[in-house]
C-alpha positions as CSV (number, residue, x, y, z in Angstrom):
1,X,-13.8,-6.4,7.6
2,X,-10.3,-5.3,7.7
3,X,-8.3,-4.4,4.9
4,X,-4.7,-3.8,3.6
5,X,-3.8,-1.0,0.9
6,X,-0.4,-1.4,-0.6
7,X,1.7,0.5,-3.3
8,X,3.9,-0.8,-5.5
9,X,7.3,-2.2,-4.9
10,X,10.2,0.0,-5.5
11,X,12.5,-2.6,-6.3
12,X,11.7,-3.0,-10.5
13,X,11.8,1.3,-10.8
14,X,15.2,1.5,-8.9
15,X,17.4,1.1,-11.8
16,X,15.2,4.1,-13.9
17,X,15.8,6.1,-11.0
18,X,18.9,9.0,-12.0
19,X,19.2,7.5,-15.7
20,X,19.8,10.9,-18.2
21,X,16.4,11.6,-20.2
22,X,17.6,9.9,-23.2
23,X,18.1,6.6,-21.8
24,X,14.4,7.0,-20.3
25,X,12.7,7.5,-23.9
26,X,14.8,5.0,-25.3
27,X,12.9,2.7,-22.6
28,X,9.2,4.8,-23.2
29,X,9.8,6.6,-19.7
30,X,9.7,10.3,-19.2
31,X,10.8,12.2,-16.4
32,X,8.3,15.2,-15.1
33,X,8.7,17.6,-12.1
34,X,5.4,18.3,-10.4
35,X,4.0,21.9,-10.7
36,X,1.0,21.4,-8.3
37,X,-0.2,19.8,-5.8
38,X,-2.2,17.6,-5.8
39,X,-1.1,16.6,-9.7
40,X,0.8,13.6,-9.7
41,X,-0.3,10.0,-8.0
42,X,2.8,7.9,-7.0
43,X,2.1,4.4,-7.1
44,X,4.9,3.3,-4.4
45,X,4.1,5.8,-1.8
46,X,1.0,6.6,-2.0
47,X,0.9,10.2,-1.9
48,X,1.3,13.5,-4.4
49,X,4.6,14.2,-5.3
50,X,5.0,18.1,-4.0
51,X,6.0,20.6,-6.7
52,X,9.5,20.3,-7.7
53,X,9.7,16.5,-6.8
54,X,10.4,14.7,-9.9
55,X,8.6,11.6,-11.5
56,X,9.1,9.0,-14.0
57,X,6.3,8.5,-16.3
58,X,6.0,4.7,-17.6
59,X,3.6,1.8,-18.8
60,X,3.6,-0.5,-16.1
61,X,1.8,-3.9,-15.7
62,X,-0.5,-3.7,-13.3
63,X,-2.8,-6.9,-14.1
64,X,-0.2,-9.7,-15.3
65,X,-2.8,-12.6,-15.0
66,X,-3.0,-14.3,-18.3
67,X,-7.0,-13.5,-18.7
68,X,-8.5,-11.2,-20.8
69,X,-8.4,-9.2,-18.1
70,X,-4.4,-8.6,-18.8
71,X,-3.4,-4.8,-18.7
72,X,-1.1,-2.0,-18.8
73,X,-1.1,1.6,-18.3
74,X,0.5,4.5,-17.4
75,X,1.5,5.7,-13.6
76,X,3.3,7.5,-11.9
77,X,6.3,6.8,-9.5
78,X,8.8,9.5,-7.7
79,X,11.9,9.3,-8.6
80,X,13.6,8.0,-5.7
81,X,10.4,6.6,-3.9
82,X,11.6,4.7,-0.9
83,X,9.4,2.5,1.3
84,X,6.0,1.3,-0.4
85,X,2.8,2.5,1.2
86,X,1.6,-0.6,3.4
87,X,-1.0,0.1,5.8
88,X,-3.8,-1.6,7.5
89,X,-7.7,-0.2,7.3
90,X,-6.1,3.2,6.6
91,X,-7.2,5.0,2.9
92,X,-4.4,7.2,1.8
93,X,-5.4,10.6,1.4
94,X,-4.1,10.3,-2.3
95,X,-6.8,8.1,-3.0
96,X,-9.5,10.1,-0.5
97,X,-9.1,12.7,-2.7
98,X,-10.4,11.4,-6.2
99,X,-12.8,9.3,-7.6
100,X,-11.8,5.7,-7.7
101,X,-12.7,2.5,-9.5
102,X,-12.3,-0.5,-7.6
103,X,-11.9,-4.2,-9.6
104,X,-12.4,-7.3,-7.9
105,X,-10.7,-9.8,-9.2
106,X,-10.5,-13.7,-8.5
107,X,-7.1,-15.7,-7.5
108,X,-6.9,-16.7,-11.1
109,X,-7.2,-13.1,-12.3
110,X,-10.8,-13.0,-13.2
111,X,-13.2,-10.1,-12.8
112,X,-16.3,-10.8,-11.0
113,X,-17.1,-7.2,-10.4
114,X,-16.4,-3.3,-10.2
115,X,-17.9,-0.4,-9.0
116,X,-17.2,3.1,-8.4
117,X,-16.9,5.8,-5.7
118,X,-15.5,8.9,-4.8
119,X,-12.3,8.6,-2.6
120,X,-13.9,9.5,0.8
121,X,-16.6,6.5,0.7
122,X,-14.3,4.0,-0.7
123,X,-14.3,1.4,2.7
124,X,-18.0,0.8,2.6
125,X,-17.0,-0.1,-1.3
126,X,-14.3,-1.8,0.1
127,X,-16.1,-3.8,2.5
128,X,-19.1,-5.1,0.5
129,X,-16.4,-6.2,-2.5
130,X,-14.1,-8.4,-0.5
131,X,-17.0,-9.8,1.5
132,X,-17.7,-12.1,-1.5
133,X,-16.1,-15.6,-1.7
134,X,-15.0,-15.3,-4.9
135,X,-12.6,-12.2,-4.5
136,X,-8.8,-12.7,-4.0
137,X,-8.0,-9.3,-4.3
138,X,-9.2,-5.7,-5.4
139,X,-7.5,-3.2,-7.5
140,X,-8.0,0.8,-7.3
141,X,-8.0,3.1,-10.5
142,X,-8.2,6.3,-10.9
143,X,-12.0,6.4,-12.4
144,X,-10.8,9.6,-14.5
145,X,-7.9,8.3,-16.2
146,X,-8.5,5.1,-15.5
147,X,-4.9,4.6,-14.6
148,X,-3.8,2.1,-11.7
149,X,-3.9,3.4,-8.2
150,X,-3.0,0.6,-5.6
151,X,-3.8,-2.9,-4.2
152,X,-6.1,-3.7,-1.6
153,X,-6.4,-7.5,0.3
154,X,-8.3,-8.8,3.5
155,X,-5.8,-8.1,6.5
């Protein structure tokens, strides 16, 4: 089965993007510079910021279905991040490279299951989750932190 992986769109973190630190913690956003690599996730490219590339640091909702499944948390995005990552039955290596939690939900926002793996074996996981009926779409976390990763539909 054949799948897509997206990031996020850049569009609603454009007008963060060169704001002066105060105006950021006003809004709960913090700006970072990466010291390492890999460090720091982005959630529009797909890929580790390289040290010295700065991010913004903000709560983002990543599961707006009105279900109890509803949820926010902290991610990443580079300041600046350009074209989302969008990318048929291709893992970025940003998510190869750490274990991952994937969520399947239902078109109404429902869970219906979830299951973990480490980065390099996640199309098999991939594979058996959006076989079933039931799934709409799957979501990726980082099984660590927990924190949203990226979005993955049937291509």
């Amino acid at each position: 089965m054949t799948f897509r992986i997206t990031g996020l769109d850049p569009a609603p973190f454009r007008h963060l993007f060169g704001l002066p630190d105060d105006d950021l913690a006003a809004l709960g956003v913090s700006r970072m510079v990466a010291d390492a690599h890999p460090g720091y996730p982005d959630r529009i490219e797909l890929r580790d910021a390289q040290p010295g590339e700065t991010l913004l640091l903000l709560n983002f909702e990543h599961q707006p279905a009105p279900t109890a499944y509803r949820s926010r948390h902290a991610i990443f995005v580079i300041e600046g991040a350009g074209e989302r990552f969008n990318a048929v039955g291709v893992v970025p290596e940003v998510l190869k490279i750490r274990p991952m939690s994937l969520r399947a939900f239902t078109c109404d926002g429902e869970m219906v299951d979830a299951d973990l793996a480490d980065g390099t074996e996640l199309v098999p996981l991939i594979e058996r989750l959006l076989a079933d009926p039931r799934v709409d779409y799957l979501q990726a976390h980082y099984a660590r932190r927990g924190c949203y990763a990226a979005r993955i539909d049937r291509a």
